[in-house]
N, C-alpha and C positions, 0 to 999 in steps of 0.2 A: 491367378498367378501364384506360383507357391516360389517364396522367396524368403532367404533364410536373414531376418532382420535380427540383429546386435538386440542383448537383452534389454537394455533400455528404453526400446522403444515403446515396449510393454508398457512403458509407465507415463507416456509422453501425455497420452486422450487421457483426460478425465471425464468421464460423463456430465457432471457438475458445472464444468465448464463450457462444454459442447451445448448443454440445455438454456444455457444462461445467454449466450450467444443467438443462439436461434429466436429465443424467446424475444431478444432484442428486437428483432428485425418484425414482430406480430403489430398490427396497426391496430390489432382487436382488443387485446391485453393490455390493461395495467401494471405497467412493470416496475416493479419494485426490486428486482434481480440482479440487473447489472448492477457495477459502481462506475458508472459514467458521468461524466462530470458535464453537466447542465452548457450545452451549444449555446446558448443567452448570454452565457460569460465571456464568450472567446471573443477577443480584441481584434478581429478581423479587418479592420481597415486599417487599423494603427500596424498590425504584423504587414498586410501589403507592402504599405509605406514601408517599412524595414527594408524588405525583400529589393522593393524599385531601388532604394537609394544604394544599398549596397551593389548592384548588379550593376549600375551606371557608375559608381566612385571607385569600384574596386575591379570590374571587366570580369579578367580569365582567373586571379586572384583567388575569386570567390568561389570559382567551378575546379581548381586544381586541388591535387593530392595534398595534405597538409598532416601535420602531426597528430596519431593517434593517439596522443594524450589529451587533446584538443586544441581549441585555440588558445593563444596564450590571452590577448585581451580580456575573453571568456571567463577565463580560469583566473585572473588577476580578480574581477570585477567579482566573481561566488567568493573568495577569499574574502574580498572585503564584505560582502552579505554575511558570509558566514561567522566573523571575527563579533558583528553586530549580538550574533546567537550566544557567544561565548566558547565561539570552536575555533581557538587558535590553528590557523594554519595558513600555508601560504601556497601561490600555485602549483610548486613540487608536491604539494600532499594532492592535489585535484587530477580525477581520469573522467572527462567528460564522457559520456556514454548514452549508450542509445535509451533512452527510458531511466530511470535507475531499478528495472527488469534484469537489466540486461548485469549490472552490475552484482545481483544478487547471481546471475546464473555464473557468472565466472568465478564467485567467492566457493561456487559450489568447487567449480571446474579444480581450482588451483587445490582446494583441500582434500579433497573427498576421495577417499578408495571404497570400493563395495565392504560396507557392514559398518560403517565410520558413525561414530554418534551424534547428533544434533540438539542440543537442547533448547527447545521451542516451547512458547504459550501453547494452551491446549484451553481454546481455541485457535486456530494460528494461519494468518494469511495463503490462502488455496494456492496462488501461484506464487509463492515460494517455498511451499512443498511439492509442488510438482517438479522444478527443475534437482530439489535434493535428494528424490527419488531417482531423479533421470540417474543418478550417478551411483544409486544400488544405496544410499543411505539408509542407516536407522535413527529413529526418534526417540528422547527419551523427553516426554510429557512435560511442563509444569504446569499443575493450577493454576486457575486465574481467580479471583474476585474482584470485588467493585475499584479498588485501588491498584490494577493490575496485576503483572504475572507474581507467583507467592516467591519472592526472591528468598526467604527463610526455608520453603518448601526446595527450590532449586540448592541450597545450601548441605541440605541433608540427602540429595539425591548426588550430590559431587563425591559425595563420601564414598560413594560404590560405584562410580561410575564418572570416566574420563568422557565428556564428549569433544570432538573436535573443534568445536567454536558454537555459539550462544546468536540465537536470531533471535530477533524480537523486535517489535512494530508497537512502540510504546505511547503513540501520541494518538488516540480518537481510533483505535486501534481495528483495522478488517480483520474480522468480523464484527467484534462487539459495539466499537465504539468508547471504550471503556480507555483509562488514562492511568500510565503506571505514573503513582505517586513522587513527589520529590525525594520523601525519605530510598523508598524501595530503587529510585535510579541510582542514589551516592551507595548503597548495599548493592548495587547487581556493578556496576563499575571497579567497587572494591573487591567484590569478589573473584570477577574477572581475574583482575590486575594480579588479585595474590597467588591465584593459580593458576596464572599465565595461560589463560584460555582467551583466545581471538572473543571479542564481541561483535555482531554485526549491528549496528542501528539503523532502521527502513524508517523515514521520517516524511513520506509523503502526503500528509495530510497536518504537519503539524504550524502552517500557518493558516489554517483554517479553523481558528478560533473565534466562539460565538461569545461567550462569557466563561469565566473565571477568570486565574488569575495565569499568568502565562508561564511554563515549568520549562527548565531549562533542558538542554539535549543532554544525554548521558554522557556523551561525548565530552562537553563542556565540564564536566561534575568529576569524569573518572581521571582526566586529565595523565592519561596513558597512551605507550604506543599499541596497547591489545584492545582498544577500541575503536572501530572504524565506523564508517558512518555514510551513509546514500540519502540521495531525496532525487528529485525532480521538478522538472514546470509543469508534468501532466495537469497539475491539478490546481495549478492559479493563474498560469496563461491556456495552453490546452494539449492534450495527449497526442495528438497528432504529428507535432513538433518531434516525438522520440527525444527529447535532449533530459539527461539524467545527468548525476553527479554521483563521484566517490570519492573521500576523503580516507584517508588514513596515514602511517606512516612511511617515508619517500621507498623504503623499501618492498613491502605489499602494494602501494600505487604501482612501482616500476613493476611487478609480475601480471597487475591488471593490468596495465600498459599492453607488455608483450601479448595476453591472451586476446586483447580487445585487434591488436596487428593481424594477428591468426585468423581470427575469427569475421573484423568486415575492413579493417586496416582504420577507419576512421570515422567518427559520426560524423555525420552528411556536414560541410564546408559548411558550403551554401548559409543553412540553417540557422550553424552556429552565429558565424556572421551576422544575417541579418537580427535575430537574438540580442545577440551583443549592441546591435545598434538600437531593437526597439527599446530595452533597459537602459539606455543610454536615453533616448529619449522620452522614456514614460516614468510617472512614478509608477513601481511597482506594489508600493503600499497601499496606495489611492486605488487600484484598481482591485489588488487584493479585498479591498473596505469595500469593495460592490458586490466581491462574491459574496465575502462573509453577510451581506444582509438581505441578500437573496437566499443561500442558503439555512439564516436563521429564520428565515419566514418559513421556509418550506419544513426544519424541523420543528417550529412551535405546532407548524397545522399538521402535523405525523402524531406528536405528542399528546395533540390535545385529541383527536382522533383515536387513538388507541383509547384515551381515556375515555372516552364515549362509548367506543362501540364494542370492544373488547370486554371478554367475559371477566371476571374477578377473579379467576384464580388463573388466570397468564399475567406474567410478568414483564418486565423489558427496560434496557436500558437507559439513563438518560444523559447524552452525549454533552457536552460541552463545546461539541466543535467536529468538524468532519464530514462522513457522509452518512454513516452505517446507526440504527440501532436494531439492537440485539434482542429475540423475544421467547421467551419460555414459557415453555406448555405445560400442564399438568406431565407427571409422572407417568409412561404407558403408552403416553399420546406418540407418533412419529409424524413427523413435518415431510417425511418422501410421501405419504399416505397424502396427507394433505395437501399436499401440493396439486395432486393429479384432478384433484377437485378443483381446489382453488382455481386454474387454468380451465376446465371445463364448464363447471358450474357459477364461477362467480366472473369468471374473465379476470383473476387478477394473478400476478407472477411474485412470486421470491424466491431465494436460496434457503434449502435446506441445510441443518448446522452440521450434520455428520460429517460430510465432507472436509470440513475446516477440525476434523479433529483426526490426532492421528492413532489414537487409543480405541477406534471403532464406537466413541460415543456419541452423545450430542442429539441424540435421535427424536428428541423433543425440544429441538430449538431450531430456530430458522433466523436468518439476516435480511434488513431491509433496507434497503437505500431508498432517503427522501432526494438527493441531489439533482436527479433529473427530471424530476415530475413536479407539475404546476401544482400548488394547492389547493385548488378545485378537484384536480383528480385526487389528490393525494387524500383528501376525503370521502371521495366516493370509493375509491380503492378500497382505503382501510375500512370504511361502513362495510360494502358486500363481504372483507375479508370475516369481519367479527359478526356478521351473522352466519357465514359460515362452521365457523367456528362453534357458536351457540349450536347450531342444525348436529355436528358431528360428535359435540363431545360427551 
């Protein structure tokens, strides 16, 4: 079929992400690729129970049209989670949404003209630079190191350059893992704020802390209306759900509002609903305390694994909390090389870093997620991976 598709759609496939997908579905492979969040943790009989009560207490209620802002109980009860964090707001700041996926693609939708600038970590979350591609975006880089994105670095690149609003994934951060520091969030908020540039903050991983000490949301810190802010339940009750969160001020809520009407009119009733019910009836903490100590097991045996089998001159990062660390190769080395190996000769799977950059670098670093894998494989994985490694380099 030759059929004249909108230039966007050019940008829609990633390969990267295509491969990561597939790769999921191998029974042969140790995957280390996706970031899927461990099926062990999902509360499945307690969401049932949700689901039954609401469907008998609330009938057709539950199945009808409702407001595309979401529910109002819903959005009462994140306010009050969120006030907990130090993010004053109240339900007029909340646009319940499908994922908070979904919430980064409308942030795209409402700003973005083709050639618009972004300013992102570099490394920087794959799927949300695909949807600020869909919309013909440019990138303008910021380094990152061990304390996250170089917010001094973004400071001197403002100088010469407007970008349309600020992303950043500051908490246990996809790809690295890596945590922008307290100082550099009161610097990236103030700087924001003074030069009136929207902030996005994607905070989906940041109750999943193993140890340290707990940093607060930017959000909380810049204490302006050019900072907005998303999370989600994908990743402490479970992804399946689609139920995401955006905060910001009543006025950008009300335009995420309209695009969310446009686009599916409302995240699933249903859902919200029962949601609302099982937080009502669960601690959410208590249960969050199960993931967190399953996934601290699973990153002690990654960590201590690399340190085993892994040759001495790669490096990698060491997470505090999340899913992901981050691993560098010597100099020369490229991780798409490796990979085709890794997958053939050792049975095991990761992401290459390139992708997660928008500057065409990265080409000797790869991401690995311990979150879905038991610590028995998560040993044998990383063993075959680091004699590989030895064999190739």
């Amino acid at each position: 079929m030759k059929i004249d598709w909108a230039d966007r759609v050019a940008t829609m496939e990633d390969p990267a992400v295509k491969m990561m997908l597939k790769i999921t579905q191998r029974t042969d492979v140790i995957s280390f690729a996706g970031g899927l969040p461990s099926a062990k943790t999902f509360p499945v009989d307690r969401l049932a129970a949700a689901y039954a009560a609401v469907l008998k207490e609330q009938g057709g209620a539950a199945l009808q049209y409702s407001l595309a802002e979401g529910y109002p109980p819903l959005r009462e009860l994140l306010a009050q989670r969120l006030e907990r964090s130090g993010i004053a707001c109240k339900p007029e700041n909340i646009v319940i949404t499908s994922g908070s996926q979904q919430a980064i693609d409308f942030i795209g939708r409402l700003l973005l003209n083709p050639g618009d600038l972004i300013a992102v970590e570099n490394p920087a979350y794959l799927a949300a630079l695909q949807p600020f591609r869909s919309y013909q975006a440019s990138f303008l880089p910021v380094p990152m190191d061990n304390d996250g994105m170089d917010v001094d670095a973004l400071a001197r690149q403002l100088k010469k350059a407007r970008p349309k609003f600020i992303y950043v994934n500051p908490t246990f951060q996809n790809p690295t893992g890596i945590t922008l520091s307290l100082e550099r969030r009161r610097r990236l908020g103030e700087l924001a704020a003074s030069r009136e540039i929207l902030l996005l903050e994607d905070n989906p991983y940041g109750e999943l802390r193993f140890g340290g000490a707990d940093i607060p949301p930017i959000k909380s810190l810049a204490d302006s209306d050019w900072a907005m802010y998303t999370g989600t339940f994908s990743k402490v009750i479970a992804p399946g759900l689609r139920v995401g969160w955006f905060v910001a001020h009543p006025e950008i809520a009300a335009k995420v509002t309209a695009a969310k009407q446009l686009n599916d009119i409302l995240t699933n009733s249903l859902t919200q609903r029962a949601l609302h019910r099982f937080l009502t009836d669960t601690d959410l903490d208590a249960h969050i305390a199960t993931i967190i100590g399953q996934y601290r097991r699973q990153r002690d045996a990654m960590l201590a694994a690399l340190a085993a089998y892994f040759p001495g001159n790669v490096s990698w990062t060491q997470p505090e909390g999340g899913m992901f660390i981050w691993v560098t190769l010597p100099p020369g080395l490229d991780a798409r090389d490796l990979l085709t190996k890794a997958i053939d000769e050792a049975k095991v799977a990761f992401v290459p870093g390139t992708p997660f950059h928008t500057d065409g670098g990265g080409h000797n670093t790869f991401r690995l997620s311990f979150a879905n894998t038991g610590e028995e494989e998560i040993a044998s994985g990383i063993a075959r991976l680091g004699a590989l490694l030895a064999r190739h380099m």
